[in-house]
SESE-520336 format. One line per field, with one value per atom (N, C-alpha, C): residue number from 1; residue in one letter; chain; atom name; z, y, x. Coordinates in steps of 0.2 Angstrom, whole numbers. Layout:
! SESE-520336
k	c(NUM;...)
r	c(a;...)
c	c(A;...)
a	c(CA;...)
zz	c(Z;...)
yy	c(Y;...)
xx	c(X;...)
//
This chain:
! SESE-520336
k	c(1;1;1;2;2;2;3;3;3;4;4;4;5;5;5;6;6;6;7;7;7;8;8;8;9;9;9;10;10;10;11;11;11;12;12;12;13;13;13;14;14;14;15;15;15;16;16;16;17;17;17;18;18;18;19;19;19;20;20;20;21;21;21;22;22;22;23;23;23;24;24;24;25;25;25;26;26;26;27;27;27;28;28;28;29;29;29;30;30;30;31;31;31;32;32;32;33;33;33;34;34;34;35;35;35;36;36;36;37;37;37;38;38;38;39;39;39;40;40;40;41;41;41;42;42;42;43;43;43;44;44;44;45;45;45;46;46;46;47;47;47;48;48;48;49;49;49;50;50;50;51;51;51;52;52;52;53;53;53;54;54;54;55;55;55;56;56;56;57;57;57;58;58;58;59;59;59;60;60;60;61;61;61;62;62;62;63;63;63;64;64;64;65;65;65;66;66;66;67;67;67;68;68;68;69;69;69;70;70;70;71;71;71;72;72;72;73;73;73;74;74;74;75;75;75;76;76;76;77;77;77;78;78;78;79;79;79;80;80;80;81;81;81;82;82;82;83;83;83;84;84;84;85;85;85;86;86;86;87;87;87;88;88;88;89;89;89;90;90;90;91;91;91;92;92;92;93;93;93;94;94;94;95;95;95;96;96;96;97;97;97;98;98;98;99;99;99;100;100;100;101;101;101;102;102;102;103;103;103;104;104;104;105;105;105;106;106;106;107;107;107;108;108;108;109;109;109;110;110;110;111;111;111;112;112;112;113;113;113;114;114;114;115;115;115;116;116;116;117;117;117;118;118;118;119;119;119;120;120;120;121;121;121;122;122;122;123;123;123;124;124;124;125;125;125;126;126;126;127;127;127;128;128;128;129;129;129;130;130;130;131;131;131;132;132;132;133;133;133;134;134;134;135;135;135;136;136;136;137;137;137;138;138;138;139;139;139;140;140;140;141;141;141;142;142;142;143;143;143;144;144;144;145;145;145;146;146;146;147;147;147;148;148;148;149;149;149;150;150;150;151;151;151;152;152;152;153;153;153;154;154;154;155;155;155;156;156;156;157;157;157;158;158;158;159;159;159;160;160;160;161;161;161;162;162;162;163;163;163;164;164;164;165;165;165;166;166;166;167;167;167;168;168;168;169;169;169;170;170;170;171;171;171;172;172;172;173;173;173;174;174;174;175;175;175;176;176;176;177;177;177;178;178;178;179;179;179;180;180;180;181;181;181;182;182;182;183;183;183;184;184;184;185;185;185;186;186;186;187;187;187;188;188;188;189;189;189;190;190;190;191;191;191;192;192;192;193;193;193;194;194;194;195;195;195;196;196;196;197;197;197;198;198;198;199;199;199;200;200;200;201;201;201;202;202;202;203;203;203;204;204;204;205;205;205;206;206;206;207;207;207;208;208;208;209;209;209;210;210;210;211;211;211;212;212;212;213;213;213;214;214;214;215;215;215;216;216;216;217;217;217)
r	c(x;x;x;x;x;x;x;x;x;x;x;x;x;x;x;x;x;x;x;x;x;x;x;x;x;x;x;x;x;x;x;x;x;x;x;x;x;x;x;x;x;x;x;x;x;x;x;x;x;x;x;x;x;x;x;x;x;x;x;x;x;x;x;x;x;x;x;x;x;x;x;x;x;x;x;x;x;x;x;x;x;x;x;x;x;x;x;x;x;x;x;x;x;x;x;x;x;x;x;x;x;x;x;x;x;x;x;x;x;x;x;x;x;x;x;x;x;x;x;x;x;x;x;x;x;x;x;x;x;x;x;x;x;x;x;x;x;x;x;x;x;x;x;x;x;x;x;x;x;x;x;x;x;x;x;x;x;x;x;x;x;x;x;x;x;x;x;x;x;x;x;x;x;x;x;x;x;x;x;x;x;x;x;x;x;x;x;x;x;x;x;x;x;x;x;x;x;x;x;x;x;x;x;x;x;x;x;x;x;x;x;x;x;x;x;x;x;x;x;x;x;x;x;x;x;x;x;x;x;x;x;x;x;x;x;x;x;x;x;x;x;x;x;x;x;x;x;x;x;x;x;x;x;x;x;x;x;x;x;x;x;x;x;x;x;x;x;x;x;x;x;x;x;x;x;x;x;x;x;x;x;x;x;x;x;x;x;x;x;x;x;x;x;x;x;x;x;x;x;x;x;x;x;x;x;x;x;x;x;x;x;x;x;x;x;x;x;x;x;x;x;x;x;x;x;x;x;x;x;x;x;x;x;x;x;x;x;x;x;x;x;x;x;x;x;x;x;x;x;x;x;x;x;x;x;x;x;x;x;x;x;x;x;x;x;x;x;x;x;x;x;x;x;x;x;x;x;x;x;x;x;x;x;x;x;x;x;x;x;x;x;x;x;x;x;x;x;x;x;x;x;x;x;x;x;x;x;x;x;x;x;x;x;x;x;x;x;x;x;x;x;x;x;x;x;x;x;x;x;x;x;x;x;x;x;x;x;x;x;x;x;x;x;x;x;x;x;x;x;x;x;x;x;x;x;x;x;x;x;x;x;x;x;x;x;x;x;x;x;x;x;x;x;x;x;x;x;x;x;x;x;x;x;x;x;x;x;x;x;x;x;x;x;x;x;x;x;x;x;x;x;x;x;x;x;x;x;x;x;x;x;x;x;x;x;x;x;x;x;x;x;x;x;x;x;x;x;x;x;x;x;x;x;x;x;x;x;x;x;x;x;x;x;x;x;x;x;x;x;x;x;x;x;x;x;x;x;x;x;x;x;x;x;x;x;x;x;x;x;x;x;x;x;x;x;x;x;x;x;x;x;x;x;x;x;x;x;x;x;x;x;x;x;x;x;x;x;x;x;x;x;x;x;x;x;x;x;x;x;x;x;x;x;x;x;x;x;x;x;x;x;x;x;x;x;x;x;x;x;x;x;x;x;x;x;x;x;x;x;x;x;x;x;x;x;x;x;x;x;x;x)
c	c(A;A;A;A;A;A;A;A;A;A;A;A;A;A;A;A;A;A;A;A;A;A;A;A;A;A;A;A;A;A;A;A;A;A;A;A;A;A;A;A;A;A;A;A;A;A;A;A;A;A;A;A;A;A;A;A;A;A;A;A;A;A;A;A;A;A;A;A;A;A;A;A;A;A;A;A;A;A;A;A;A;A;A;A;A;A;A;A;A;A;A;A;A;A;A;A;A;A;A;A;A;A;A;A;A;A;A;A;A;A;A;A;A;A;A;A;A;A;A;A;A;A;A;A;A;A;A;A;A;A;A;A;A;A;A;A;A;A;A;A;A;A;A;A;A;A;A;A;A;A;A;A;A;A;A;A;A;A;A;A;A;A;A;A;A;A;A;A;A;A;A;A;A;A;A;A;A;A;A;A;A;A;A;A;A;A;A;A;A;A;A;A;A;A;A;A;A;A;A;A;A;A;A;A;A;A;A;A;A;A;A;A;A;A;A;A;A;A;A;A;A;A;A;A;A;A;A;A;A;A;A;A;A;A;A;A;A;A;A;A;A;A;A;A;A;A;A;A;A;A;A;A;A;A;A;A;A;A;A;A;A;A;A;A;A;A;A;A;A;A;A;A;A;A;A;A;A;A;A;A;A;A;A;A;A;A;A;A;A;A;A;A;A;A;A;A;A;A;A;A;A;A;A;A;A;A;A;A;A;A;A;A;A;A;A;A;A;A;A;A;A;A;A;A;A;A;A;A;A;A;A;A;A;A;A;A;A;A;A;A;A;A;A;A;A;A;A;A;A;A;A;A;A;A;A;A;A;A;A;A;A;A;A;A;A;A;A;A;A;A;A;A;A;A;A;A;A;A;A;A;A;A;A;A;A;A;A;A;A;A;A;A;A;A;A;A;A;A;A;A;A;A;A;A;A;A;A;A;A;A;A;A;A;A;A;A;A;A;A;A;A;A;A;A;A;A;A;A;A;A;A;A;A;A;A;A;A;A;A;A;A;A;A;A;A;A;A;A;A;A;A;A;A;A;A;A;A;A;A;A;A;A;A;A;A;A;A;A;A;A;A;A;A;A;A;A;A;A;A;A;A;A;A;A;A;A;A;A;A;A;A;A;A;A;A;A;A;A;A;A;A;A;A;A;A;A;A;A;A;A;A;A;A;A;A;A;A;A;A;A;A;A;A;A;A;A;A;A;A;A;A;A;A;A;A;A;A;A;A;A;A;A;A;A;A;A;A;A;A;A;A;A;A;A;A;A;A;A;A;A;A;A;A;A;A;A;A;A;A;A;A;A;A;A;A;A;A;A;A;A;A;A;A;A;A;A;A;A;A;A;A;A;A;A;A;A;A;A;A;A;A;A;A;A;A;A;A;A;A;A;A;A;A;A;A;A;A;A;A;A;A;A;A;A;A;A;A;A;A;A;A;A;A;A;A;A;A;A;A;A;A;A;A;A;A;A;A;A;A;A;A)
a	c(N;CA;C;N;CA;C;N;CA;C;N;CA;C;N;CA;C;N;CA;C;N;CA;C;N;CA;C;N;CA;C;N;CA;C;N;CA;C;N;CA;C;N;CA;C;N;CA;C;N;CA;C;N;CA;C;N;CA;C;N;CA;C;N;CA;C;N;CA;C;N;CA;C;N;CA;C;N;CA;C;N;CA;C;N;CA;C;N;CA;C;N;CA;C;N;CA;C;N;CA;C;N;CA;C;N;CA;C;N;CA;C;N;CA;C;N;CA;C;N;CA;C;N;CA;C;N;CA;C;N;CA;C;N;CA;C;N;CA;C;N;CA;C;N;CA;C;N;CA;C;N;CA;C;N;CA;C;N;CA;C;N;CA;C;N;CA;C;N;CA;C;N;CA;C;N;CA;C;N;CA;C;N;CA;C;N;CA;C;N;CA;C;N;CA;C;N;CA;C;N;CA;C;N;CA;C;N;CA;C;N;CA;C;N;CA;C;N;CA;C;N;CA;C;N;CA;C;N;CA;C;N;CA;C;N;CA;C;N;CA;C;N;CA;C;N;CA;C;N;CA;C;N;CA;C;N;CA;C;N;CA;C;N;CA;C;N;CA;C;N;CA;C;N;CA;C;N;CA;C;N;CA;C;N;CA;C;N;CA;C;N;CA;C;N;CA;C;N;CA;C;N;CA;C;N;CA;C;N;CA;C;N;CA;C;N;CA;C;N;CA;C;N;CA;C;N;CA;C;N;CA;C;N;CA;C;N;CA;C;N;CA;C;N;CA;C;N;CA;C;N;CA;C;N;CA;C;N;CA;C;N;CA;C;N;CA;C;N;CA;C;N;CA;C;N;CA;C;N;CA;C;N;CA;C;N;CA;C;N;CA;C;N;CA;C;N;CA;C;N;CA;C;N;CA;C;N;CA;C;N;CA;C;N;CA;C;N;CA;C;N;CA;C;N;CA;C;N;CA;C;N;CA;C;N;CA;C;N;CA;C;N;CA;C;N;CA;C;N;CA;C;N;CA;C;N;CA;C;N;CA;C;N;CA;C;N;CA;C;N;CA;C;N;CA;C;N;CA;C;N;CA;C;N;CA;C;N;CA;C;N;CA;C;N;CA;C;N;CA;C;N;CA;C;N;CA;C;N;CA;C;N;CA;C;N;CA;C;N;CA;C;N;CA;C;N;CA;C;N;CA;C;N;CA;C;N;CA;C;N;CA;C;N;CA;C;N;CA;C;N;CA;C;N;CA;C;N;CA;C;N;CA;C;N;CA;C;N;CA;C;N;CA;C;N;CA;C;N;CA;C;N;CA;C;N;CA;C;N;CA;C;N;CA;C;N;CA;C;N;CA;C;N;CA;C;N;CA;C;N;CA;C;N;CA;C;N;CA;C;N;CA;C;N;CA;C;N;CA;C;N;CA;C;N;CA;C;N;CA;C;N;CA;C;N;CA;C;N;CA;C;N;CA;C;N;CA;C;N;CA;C;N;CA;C;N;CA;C;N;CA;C;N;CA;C;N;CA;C;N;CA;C;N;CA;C;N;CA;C;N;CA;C;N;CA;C;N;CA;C;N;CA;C;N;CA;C;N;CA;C;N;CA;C;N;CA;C;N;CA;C;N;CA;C;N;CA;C;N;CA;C;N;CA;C;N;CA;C;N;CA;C;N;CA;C;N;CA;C;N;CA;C;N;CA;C;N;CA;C)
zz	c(0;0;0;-5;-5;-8;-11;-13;-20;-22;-29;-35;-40;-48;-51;-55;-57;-65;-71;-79;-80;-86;-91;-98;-100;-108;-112;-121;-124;-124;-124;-126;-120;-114;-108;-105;-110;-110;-107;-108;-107;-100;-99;-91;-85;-85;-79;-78;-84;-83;-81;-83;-81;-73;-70;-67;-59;-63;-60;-60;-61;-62;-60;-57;-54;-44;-46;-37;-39;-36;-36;-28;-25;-17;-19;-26;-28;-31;-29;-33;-40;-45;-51;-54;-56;-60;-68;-71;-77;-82;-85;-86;-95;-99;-107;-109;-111;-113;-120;-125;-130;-132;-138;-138;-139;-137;-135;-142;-148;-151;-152;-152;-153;-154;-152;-151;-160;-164;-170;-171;-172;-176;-172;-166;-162;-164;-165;-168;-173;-178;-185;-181;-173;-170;-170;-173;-170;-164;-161;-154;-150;-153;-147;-143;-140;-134;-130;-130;-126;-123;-129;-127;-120;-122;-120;-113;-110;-108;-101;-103;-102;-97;-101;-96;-90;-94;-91;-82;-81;-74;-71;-74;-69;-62;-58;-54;-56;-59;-61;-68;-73;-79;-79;-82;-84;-91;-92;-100;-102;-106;-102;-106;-110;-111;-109;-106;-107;-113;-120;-125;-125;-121;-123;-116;-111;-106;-108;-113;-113;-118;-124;-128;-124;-121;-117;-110;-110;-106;-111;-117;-120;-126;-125;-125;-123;-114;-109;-109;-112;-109;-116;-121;-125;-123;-114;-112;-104;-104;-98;-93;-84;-80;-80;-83;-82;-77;-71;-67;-67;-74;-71;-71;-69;-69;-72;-78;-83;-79;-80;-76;-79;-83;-86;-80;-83;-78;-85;-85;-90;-90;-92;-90;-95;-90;-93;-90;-91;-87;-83;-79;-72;-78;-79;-83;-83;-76;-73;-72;-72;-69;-76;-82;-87;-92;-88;-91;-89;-81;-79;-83;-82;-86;-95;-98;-105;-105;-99;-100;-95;-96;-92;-98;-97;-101;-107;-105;-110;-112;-111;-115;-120;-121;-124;-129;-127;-133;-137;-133;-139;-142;-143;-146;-151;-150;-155;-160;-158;-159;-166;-163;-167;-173;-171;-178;-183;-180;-184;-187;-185;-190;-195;-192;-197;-203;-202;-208;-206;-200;-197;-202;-205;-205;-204;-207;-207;-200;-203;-198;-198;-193;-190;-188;-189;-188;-184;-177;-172;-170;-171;-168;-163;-160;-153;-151;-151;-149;-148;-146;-143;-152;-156;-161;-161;-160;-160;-167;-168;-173;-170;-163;-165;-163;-165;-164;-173;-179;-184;-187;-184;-187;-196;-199;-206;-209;-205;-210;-210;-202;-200;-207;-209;-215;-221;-222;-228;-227;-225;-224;-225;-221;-223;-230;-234;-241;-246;-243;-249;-249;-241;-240;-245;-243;-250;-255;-256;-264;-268;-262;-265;-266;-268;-268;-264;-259;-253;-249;-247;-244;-247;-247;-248;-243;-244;-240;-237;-243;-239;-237;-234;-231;-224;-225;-218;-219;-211;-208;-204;-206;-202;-197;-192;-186;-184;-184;-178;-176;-168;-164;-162;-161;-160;-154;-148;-144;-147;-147;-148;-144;-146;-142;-147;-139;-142;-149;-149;-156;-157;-152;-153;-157;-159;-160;-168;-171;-177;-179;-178;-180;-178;-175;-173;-177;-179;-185;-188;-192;-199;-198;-194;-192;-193;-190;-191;-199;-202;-209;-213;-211;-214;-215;-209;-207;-211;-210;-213;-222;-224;-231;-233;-227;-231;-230;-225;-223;-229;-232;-235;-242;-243;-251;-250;-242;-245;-247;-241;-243;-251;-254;-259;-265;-262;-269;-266;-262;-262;-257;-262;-258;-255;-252;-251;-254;-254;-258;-253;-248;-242;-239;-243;-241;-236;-232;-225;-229;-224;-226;-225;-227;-228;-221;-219;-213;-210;-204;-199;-195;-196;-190;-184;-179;-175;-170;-171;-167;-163;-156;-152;-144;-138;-133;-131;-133;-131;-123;-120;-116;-115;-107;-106;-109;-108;-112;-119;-123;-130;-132;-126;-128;-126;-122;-121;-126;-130;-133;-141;-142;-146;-146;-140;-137;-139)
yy	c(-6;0;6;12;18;15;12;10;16;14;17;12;13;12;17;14;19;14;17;14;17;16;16;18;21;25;21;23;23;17;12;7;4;8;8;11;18;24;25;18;17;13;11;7;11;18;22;22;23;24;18;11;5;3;5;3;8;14;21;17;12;11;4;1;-5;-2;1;3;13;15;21;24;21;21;21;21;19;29;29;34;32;35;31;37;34;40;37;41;41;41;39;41;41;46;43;45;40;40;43;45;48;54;58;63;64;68;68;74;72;77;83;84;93;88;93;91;90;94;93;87;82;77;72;73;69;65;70;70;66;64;61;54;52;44;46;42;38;40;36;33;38;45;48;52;55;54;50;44;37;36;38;37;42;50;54;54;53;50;42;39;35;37;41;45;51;53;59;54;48;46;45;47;48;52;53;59;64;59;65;60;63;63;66;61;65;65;68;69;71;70;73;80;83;89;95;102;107;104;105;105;100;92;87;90;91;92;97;101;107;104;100;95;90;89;85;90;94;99;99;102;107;101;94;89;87;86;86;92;97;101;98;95;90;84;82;77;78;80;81;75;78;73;70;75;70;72;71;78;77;72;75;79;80;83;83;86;85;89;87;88;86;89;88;84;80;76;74;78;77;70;65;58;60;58;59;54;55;50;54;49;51;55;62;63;64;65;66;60;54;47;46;46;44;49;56;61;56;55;49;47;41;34;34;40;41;44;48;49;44;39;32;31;30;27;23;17;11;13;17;21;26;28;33;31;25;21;17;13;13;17;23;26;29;29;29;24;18;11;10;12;11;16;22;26;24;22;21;14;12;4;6;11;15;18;20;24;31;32;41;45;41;46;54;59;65;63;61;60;54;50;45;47;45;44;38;37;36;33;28;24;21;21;17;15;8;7;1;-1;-9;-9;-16;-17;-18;-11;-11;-7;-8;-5;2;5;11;16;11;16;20;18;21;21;12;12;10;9;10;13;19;25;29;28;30;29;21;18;23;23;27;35;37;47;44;40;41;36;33;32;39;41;47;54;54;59;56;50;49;48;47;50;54;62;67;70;67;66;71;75;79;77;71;68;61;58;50;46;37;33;35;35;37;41;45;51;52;46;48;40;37;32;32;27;25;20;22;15;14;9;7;1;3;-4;-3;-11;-13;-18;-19;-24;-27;-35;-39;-36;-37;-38;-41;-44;-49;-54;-55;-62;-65;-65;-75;-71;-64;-60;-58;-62;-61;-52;-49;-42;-40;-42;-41;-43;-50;-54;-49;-48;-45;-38;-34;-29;-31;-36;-39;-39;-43;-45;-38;-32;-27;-23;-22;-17;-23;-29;-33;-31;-30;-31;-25;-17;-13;-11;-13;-13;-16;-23;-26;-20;-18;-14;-6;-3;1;1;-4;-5;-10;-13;-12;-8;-2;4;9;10;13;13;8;6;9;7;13;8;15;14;7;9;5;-1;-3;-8;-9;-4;-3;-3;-5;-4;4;4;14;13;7;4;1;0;-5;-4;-11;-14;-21;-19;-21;-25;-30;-32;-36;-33;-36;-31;-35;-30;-30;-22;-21;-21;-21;-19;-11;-10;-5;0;-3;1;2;-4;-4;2;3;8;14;16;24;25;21;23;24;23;22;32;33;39;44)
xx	c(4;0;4;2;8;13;13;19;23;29;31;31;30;30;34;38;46;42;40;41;43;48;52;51;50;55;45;46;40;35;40;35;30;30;28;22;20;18;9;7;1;0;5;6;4;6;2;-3;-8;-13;-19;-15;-16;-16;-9;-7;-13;-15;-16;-25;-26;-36;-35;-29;-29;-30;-23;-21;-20;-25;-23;-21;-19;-14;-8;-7;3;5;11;14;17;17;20;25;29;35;37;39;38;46;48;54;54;54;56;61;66;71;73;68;68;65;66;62;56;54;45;44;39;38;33;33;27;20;15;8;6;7;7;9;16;19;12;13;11;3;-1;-7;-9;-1;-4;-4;-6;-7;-14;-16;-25;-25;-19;-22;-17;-16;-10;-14;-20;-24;-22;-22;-22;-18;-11;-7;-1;-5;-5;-7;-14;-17;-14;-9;-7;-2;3;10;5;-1;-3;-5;-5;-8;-3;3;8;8;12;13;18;22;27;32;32;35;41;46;53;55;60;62;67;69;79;81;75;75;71;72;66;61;64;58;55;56;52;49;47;43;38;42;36;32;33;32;22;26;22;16;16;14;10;12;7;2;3;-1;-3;-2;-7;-12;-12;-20;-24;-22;-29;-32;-28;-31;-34;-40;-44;-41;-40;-39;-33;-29;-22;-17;-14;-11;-4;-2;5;9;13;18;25;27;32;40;44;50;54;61;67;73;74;79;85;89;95;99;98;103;109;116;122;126;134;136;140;145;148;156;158;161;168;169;173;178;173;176;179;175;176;181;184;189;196;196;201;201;196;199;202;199;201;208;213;219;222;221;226;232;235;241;239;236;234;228;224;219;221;225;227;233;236;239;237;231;227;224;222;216;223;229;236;236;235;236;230;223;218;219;221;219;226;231;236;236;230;229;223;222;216;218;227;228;228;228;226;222;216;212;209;208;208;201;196;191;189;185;182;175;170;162;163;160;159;151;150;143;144;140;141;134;131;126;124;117;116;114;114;109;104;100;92;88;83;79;80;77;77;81;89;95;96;94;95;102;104;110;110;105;104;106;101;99;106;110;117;123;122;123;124;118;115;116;117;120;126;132;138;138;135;136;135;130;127;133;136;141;146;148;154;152;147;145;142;142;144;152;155;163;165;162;165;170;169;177;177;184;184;187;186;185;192;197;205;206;203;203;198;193;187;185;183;182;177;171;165;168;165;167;159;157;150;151;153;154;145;143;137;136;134;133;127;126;123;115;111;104;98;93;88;89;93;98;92;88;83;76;77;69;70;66;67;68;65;66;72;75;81;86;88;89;89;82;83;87;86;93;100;99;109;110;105;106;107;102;101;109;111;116;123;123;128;128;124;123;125;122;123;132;134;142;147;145;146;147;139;139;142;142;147;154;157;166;165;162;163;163;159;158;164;167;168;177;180;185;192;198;204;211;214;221;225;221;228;223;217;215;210;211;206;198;193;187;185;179;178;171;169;167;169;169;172;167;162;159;158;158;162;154;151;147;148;150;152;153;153;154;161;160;167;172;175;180;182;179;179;185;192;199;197;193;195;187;183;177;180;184;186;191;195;201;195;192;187;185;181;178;187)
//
């Protein structure tokens, strides 16, 4: 009784208001992890009342920007009876720990060691993500192909990296993402290949080691 209810991020959005017409003795908190869009885009959902509606039985809503919160405010007054309260809570990381640990000795020889098996590259593009649908590492794909194919820079000259942690492997949609992101990896370092052999991509799907991810960073 009195209890707390901590949800988590969009695919959840509707669970307060669930959770708020089973036990209304609970406090519930809200967190979304992504950006929250303007009452406009939001609108082109059937069902985005509902879903508005949903976070709105919160007590209090976080968002890790002013504009998502205001986002969300100003789509809370199209839904009667809602009382949350919308609240920016910025998530970042500990920056300080991880300034340390990036100037360690073997952190910094290798971030030597990688770009000089890279070729030292003028520039490096940096992905860093779980292999999910809704990281956009496709589309990620596809911006750095179309960039090289407005011959503004070249392969020997500029390097994509996307390291990628494994996630949900047994879920088909997932599957078809590894295959997706493989194929389109595959079709750029073949269009568009370098003088010294290096790929114009390096994809890495695997978890990395805390050393081998800050020399990276």
């Amino acid at each position: 009784p009195g209890g707390i209810v901590w949800v988590h991020d969009y695919q959840m959005m509707l669970v307060p208001s669930r959770v708020r017409a089973l036990r209304p003795d609970v406090r519930i908190g809200y967190f979304h992890h992504i950006p929250f869009c303007s009452r406009d885009t939001l609108q082109a959902l059937p069902e985005w009342s509902d879903i508005v509606a949903g976070v709105g039985q919160s007590d209090i809503a976080g968002f890790q920007r002013d504009q998502d919160s205001e986002n969300f405010r100003d789509a809370l007054q199209s839904v009667p009876g809602s009382p949350a309260k919308a609240v920016t809570y910025p998530i970042s990381i500990d920056f300080d720990a991880v300034s340390r640990s990036a100037a360690q000795p073997a952190v910094v020889e290798r971030a030597t060691q990688l770009r000089a098996e890279w070729g030292n590259p003028n520039t490096v593009f940096l992905g860093v993500d779980r292999i999910d649908y809704t990281k956009g590492i496709p589309e990620r794909l596809e911006a750095f192909e179309y960039l090289l194919g407005t011959g503004r820079v070249s392969s020997d000259e500029t390097l994509m990296l996307q390291a990628g942690s494994p996630s949900r492997e047994n879920v088909v949609a997932y599957q078809d993402l590894r295959e997706r992101v493989d194929k389109d990896v595959r079709r750029i370092n073949l269009k568009y290949p370098t003088e010294s052999g290096r790929d114009a991509v390096l994809y890495r799907a695997e978890n990395l080691e805390r050393t081998e991810m800050l020399a990276l960073f």
